[in-house]
N, C-alpha and C positions, 0 to 999 in steps of 0.2 A: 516399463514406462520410462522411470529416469531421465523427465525432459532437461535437456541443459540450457539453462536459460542466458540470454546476453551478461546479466551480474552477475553468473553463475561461473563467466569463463572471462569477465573483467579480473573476479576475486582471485581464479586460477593465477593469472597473470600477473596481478600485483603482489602473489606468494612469491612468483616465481624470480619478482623481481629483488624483492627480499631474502632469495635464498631459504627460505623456508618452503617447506612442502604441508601443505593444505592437511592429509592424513586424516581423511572423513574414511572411518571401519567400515568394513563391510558386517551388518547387524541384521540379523533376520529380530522382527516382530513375530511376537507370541501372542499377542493378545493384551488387554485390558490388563489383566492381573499383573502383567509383567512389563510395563509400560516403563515404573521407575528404572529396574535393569537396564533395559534397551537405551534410555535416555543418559543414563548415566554412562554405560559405553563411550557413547559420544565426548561426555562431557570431560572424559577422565584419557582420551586420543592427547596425542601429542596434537597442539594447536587448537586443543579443545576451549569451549567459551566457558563464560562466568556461570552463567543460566543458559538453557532451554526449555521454554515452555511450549506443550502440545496440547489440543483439546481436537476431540474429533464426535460430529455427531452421524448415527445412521439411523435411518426410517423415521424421524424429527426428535430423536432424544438422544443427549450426550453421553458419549459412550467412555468419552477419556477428555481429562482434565484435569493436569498433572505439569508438576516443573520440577527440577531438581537444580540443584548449582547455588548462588547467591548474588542475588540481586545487587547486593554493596558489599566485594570483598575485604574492602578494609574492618567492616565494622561485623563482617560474618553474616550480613542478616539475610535469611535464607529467601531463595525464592518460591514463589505459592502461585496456587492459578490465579488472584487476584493482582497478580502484581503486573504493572502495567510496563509499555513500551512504547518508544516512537514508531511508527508503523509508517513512515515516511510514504514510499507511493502509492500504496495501498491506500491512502486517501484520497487518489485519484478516484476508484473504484467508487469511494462514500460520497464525493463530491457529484460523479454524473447519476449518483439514485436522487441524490437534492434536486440534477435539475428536469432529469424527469416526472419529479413530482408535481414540478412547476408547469412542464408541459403538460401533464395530464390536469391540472386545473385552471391552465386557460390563461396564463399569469406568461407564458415564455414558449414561444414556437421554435421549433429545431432551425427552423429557414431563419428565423432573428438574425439580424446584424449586430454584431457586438458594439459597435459602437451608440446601439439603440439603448444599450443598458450602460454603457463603461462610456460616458463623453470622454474621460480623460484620455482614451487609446485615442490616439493619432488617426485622422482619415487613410488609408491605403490604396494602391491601384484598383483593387477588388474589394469589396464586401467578404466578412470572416462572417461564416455563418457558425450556429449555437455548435450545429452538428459535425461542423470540420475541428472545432477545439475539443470535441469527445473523442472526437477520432484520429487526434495527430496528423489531422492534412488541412489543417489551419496554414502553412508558411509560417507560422510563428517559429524564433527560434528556438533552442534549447540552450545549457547553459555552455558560456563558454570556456573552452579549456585554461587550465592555467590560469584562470582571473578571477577564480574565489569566492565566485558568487555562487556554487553551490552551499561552502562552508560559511558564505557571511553572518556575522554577528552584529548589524546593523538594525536596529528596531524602528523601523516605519510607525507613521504617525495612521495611515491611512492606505487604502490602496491605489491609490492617483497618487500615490507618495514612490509608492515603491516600483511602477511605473516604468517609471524615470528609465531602471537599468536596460529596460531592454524595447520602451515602446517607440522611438525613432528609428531601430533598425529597421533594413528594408526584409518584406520576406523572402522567404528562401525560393519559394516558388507562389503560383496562382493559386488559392483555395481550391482544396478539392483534385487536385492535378501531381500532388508528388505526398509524400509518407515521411515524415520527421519528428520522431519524437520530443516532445516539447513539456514540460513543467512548467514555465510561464503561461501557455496556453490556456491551462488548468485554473491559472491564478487568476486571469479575465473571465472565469466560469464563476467565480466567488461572487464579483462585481454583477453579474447577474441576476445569481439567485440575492442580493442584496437589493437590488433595483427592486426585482419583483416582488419581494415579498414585503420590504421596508422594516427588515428585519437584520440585525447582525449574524454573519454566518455562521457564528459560534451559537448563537439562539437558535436558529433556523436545524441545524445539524440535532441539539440538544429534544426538540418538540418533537420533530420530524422524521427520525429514525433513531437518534439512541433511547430516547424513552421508549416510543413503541416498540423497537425491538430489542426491550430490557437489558440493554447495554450500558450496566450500571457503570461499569469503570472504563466509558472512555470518556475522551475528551479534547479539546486543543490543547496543545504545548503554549502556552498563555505564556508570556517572560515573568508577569508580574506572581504567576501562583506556584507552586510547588506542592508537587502530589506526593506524600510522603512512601506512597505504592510503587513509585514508579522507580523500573532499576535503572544504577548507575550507569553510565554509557561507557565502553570501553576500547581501545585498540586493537586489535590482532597481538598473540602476544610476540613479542619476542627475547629469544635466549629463554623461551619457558616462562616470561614473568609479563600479567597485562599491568596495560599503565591505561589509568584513566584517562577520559575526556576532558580537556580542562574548560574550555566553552565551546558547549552546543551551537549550533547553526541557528542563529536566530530565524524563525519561521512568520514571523508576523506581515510579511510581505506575502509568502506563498502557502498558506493555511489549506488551500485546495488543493493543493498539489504532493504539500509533504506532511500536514501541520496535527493529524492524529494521532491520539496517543489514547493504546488501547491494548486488550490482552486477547490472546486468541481465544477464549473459548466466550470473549463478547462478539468478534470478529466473525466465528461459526453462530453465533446467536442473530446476526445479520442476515445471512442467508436463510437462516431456520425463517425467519419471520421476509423473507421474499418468497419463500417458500410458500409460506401459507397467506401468499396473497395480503398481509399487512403491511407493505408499503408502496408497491405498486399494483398497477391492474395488472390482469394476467398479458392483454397486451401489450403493456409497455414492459415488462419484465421482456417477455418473447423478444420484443426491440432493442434493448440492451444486449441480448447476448445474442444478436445478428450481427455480421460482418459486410459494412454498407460498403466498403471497397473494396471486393476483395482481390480485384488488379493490383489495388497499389500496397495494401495492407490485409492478405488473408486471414492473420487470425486476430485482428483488431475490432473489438465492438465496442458501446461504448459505454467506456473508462475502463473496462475490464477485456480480458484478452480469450478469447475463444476457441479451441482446436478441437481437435477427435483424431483419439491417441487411441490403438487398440480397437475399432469400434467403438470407443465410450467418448460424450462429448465431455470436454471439462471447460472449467472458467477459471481463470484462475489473475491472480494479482502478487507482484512481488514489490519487496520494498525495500531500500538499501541503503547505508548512508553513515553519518560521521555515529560511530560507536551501537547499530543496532542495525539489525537484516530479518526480515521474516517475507511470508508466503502464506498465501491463503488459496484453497481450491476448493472447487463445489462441482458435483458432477449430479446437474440436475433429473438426467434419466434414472437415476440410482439411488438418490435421496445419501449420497452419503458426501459431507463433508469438513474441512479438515483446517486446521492452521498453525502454523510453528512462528513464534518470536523470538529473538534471540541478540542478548545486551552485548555484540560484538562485529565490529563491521568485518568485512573481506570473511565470513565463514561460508565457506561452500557445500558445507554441510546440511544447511536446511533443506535444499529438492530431497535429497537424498533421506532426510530424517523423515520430512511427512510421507513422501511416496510410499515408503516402504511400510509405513504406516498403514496408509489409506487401501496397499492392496490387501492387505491384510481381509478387508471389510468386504473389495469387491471382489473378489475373487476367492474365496474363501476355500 
């Protein structure tokens, strides 16, 4: 399988650009038993990271949920499966199960105009409907290069606050007509499920699937809280040595887009519980991992990404960003699935660490 993903071969590149070589081993999985070895492999590669956490569940029970490395190298303290992580776009994924929840209760229709729920977005040539911002064919843009606003450190009061940076631009194309991926997109999905429920999204997230599907340690990257589980964020190393993060990417504008902070085997605990029909209906689940475009976006559904690799369909989410990179897959015909977090950006290692993992299971 070994899919390479778009981050997958950005990270390549910004190795390449540093002169360093990536140096993800080639590791066969053994199994359960031998999960820390394998992982440890990894961790102990030239350009290897602080931590790597894996949890992988098959037939609805966790089969592996395991970390090795240290979540804070200065102070040694080790990493554990509870230790948590920014999971950055992978809360795209958590954000369109919120708004389908909303559509399955009658509260938020796919056809919606976003500016029926976000007054503050700007009128447009065309109406943005619910279901072109889950599926990156909103015209919204994405971030722009060179100008910081993916690493901003800027804390918004509101989200008609944070706005500002990108909702006078024009779009890129007509709703529905061209494929861009977009993270602001994701952020007027927030404003949504806030209209419709009359609830904060960080509540709305917390009732609505982390309780129910007993995702005890996650949560938003809040500026004002600090989760004492949560590992340190770190560089790619170089010369052999990481250097911490010194400030995070402030998240308080893009909560739905980048703003989760969780550990994988809560992450596998998500799916376990769509799995068994505890957060959506069996048809709206079936609607999420369908590809409404697949002219302009084959394997886009929505908030999560959908292919069939091998015969086997998988779903999968990856996440990338200042000091922390994971992936998450679920391969709903097979009931097995999988997710790797890891406290170090530009590592190309994760497809590579869960795959090899995960075939383990299917293919036994």
């Amino acid at each position: 399988m070994m899919r390479a993903t778009p981050v997958a071969f950005l990270a390549l590149s910004l190795f390449a650009c540093t002169g360093e070589a990536p140096a993800v081993p080639e590791v066969e999985f053994r199994g359960p038993a031998h999960v820390r070895p394998y992982l440890q492999t990894y961790l102990d590669a030239p350009g290897g990271p602080p931590s790597i956490s894996l949890a992988i569940a098959v037939d609805g029970e966790m089969v592996v949920a395991e970390a090795v490395g240290f979540a804070d190298l200065e102070s040694q303290r080790a990493a554990t499966p509870n230790t948590a992580y920014r999971t950055y776009s992978i809360s795209k994924g958590i954000t369109a199960i919120g708004v389908l929840q909303q559509v399955e209760s009658g509260t938020l229709d796919l056809d919606d105009d976003i500016r029926s729920h976000v007054s503050a977005f700007p009128e447009k040539p065309w109406p943005i409907r619910l279901r072109h911002l889950l599926t990156h064919t909103s015209g919204v843009r994405h971030y722009k290069a060179n100008a910081g606003e993916i690493s901003s450190t800027t804390e918004y009061s509101s989200l008609a606050d944070s706005l500002r940076v990108f909702a006078d631009d024009p779009l890129e194309f007509e709703p529905g007509r061209g494929y861009r991926y977009t993270s602001f997109g994701f952020n007027l999905l927030t404003g949504a499920i806030e209209n419709s429920t009359g609830r904060r999204f960080e509540r709305v997230l917390e009732t609505s699937i982390f309780e129910p599907a007993a995702m005890n340690r996650s949560s938003l990257a809040i500026a004002s809280g600090r989760d004492e589980d949560l590992a340190k964020a770190y560089w790619a190393p170089r010369l052999g040595k990481h250097r911490e993060v010194d400030d995070l990417p402030n998240v308080s504008g893009k909560y739905g887009s980048s703003g989760v902070v969780s550990t994988p085997t809560d992450l596998v605990k998500l799916f376990l519980a769509l799995d068994r029909l505890e957060l959506l209906r069996a048809d709206t689940l079936d609607l999420m991992l369908t590809t409404p475009y697949p002219e302009l976006a084959p394997e886009q559904g929505y908030g999560w990404n959908v292919v069939t690799e091998n015969g086997r369909r998988v779903v999968y989410r990856t996440g990338a960003g200042t000091g922390y990179t994971g992936i998450v897959e679920y391969f709903p015909d097979h009931e097995v699935i999988g997710a790797v977090l890891i406290n170090q950006n530009q590592y190309p290692g994760r497809v590579p660490i869960l795959e090899r993992a995960l075939e383990y299971f299917l293919d036994p």
